[in-house]
Structures are given as C-alpha cells and as structure tokens.
KELUMZA-667089 format. One line per field, with one value per residue (C-alpha): residue in one letter; x, y, z. Coordinates in nm, 2 decimals. Example, Ala and Ser with C-alpha at 12.3 -4.5 7.8 and 13.67 -1.06 7.14 Angstrom:
residues 2
type = [A, S]
east = [1.23, 1.37]
north = [-0.45, -0.11]
up = [0.78, 0.71]
//
This chain:
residues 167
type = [X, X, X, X, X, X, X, X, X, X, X, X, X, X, X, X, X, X, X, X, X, X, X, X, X, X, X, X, X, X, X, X, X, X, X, X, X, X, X, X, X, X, X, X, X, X, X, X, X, X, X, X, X, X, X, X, X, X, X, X, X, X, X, X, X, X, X, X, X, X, X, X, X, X, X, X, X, X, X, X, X, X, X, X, X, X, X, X, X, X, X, X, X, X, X, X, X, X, X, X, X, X, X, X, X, X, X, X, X, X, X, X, X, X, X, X, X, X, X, X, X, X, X, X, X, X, X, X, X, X, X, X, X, X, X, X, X, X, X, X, X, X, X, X, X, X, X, X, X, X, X, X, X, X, X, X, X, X, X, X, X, X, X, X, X, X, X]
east = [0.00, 0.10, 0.10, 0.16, 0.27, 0.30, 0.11, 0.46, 0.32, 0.60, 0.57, 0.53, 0.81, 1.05, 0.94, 1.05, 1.39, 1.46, 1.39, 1.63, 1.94, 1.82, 1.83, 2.20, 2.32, 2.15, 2.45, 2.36, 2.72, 2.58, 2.33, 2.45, 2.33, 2.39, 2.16, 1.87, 1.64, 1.25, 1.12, 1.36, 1.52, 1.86, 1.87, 2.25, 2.32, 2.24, 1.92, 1.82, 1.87, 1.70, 1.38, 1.45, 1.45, 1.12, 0.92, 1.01, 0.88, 0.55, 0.50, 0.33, 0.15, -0.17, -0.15, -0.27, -0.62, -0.85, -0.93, -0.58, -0.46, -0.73, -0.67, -0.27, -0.43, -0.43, -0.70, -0.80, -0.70, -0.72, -0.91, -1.25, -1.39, -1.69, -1.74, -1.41, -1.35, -1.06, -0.87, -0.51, -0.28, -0.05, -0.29, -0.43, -0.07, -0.18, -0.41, -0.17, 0.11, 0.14, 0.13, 0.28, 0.60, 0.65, 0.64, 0.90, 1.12, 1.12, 1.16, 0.81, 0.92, 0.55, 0.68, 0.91, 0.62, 0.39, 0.71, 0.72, 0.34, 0.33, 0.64, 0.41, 0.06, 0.19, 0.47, 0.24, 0.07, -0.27, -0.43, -0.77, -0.57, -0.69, -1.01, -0.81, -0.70, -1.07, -1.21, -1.43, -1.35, -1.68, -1.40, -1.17, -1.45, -1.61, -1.28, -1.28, -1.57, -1.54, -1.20, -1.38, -1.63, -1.54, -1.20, -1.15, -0.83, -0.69, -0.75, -0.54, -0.33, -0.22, -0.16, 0.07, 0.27, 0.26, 0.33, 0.61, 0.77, 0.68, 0.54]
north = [0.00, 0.34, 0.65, 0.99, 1.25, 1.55, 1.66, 1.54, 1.19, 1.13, 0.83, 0.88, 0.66, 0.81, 1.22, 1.07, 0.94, 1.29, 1.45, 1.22, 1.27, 1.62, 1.74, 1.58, 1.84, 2.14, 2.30, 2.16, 2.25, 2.63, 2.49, 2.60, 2.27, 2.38, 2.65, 2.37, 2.29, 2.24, 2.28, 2.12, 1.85, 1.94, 1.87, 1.75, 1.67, 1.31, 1.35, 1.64, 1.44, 1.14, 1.33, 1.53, 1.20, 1.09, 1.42, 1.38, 1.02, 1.15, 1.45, 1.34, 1.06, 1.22, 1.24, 0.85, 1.05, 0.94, 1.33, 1.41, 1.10, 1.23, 1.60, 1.47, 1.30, 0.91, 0.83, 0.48, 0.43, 0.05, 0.13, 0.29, 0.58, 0.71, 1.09, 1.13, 1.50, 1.74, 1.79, 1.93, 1.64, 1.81, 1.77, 1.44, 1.29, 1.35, 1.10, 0.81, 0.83, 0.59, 0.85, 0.60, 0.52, 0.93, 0.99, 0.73, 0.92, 1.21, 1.03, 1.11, 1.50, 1.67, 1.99, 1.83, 1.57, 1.88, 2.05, 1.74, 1.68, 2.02, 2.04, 1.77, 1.93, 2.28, 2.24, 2.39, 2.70, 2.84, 3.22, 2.96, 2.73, 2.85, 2.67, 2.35, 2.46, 2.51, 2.22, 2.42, 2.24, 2.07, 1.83, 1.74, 1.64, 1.45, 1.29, 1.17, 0.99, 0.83, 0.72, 0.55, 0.37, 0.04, 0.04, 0.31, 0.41, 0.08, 0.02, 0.34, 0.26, -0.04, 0.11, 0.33, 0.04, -0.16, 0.15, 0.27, -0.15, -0.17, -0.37]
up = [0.00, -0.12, 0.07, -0.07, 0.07, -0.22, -0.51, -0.71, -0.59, -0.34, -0.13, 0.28, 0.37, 0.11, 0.25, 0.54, 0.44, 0.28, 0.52, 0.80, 0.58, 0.51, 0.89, 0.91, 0.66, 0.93, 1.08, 1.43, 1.56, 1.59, 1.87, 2.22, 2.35, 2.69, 2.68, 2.57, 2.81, 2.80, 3.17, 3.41, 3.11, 2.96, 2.63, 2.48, 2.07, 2.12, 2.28, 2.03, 1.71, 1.88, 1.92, 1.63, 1.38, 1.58, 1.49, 1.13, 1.16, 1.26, 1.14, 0.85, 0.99, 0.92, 0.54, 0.58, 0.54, 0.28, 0.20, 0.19, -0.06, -0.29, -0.26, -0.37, -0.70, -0.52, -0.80, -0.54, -0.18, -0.03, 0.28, 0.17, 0.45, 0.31, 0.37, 0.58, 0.62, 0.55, 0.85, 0.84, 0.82, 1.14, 1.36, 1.22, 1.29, 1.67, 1.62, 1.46, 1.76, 2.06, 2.33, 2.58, 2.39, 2.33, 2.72, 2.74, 2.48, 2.64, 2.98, 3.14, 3.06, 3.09, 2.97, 2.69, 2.59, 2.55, 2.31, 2.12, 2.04, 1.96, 1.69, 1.51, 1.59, 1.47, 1.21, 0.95, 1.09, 0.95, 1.07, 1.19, 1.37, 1.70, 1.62, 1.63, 2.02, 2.08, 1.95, 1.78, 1.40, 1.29, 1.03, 1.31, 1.54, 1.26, 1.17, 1.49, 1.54, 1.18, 1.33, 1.62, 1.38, 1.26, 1.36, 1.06, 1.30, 1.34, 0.95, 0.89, 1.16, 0.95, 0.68, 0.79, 0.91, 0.62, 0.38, 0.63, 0.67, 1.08, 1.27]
//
C-alpha cells in the first residue's frame, strides 16, 4: 500500500527518508546545547537528534487520510472511509502516535512531551488554527468519530505500518 505525501506523488516513507538525511546536513554545531532545556530537562546533541528523527517520523502521519490521498491526486485508496472529512494532516498525525512510547522518549518529561506533540501538531501554521486549540473544527471532530467507527483508526493505523515497513 502506497501512501503519498505531495502533489509530485511522493511516497510517505521516502518524504520521510529525505527529510532524515536532510536534517544531518543542518549545521547543528551552531546549537549551544547547553543553553537547551525544555522545563527542568537538559537537552545534549544526542538526545536532540533522537527526538529530532522521531518528529520527522510523525510529522506526516496524518497524510494517511482518505481526504488528503485524494486532494494529492491518489485516484483509489485501499481502505474505503466514506465521507471522511478534511482535517489538516499536522494535527491528524496526533491522532496516529502511541502517546505511551513518546512519554517514554522524552523520559516522562510533561513539559518536553507537550514540546514534542506540539512540533508535530503545529509544524504547518494556519491564521484559523486557534479553532483547532478550541475544539471548535466541525472536520476534526467529525474525523474523529469516523476514526472511532469500525476500527477506521486501526485500518489506517495499518496502513501506515505496512506503507512505512513496521510492525
């Protein structure tokens, strides 16, 4: 199963790639990694690109959308979701991540767990996105509940994993 991820029909898993050797090329040695803390956690290089190469990973979950693979010209998608609204795929990726193995990335950090979901929540920024914050979106809501349904999440959920070669 296919997932893309641009209107130049990129794959998912091969954004992804790029974008893990891409950040290797940033010149990280300007970072004063002593200065780099979220809340009370100190942040060194190491630790930085590790949750660095695990927001790229997700970022882009989201784009697993039915509404999104047909907005990027997917003529047929495998898993059929009548009616599944558009919802920014940012905050969609929210949806796709195991909460439980992030806290134990960021070693039970509530302050750098609330940085990290947010990286992925907000990487693309829209002038209505405050409606987002206050649950006030009609779409997201709706997505929601059609992800709820009959196991539509898990059948996304799936996908993702076979498109992106995990288990």
């Amino acid at each position: 199963m296919e997932i893309i991820a641009k209107y130049n029909k990129i794959p998912l898993k091969k954004h992804i790639e790029d974008l893990l050797v891409a950040v290797r090329c940033l010149p990280s040695k300007k970072l004063d990694y002593e200065k780099l803390k979220v809340g009370d956690t100190q942040i060194n290089r190491e630790y930085f690109e590790r949750l660095l190469d695990y927001a790229i990973v997700f970022h882009d979950l989201g784009k697993v959308s039915p509404s999104f693979q047909k907005k990027v010209g997917k003529e047929s998608f495998d898993i059929k979701i009548d009616n599944f609204p558009d919802v920014r795929h940012n905050i969609l990726s929210l949806f796709f991540i195991n909460k439980g193995k992030v806290k134990e990335l960021v070693d039970y950090s509530e302050s750098l767990y609330a940085t990290f979901l947010s990286a992925i929540a907000f990487h693309h920024w829209k002038k209505d996105e405050k409606e987002y914050l206050l649950y006030l979106n009609e779409n997201l809501i709706r997505a929601a509940r059609i992800l709820l349904e009959n196991e539509n999440g898990k059948k996304l959920e799936e996908a993702l994993k076979r498109h992106l070669g995990k288990k």
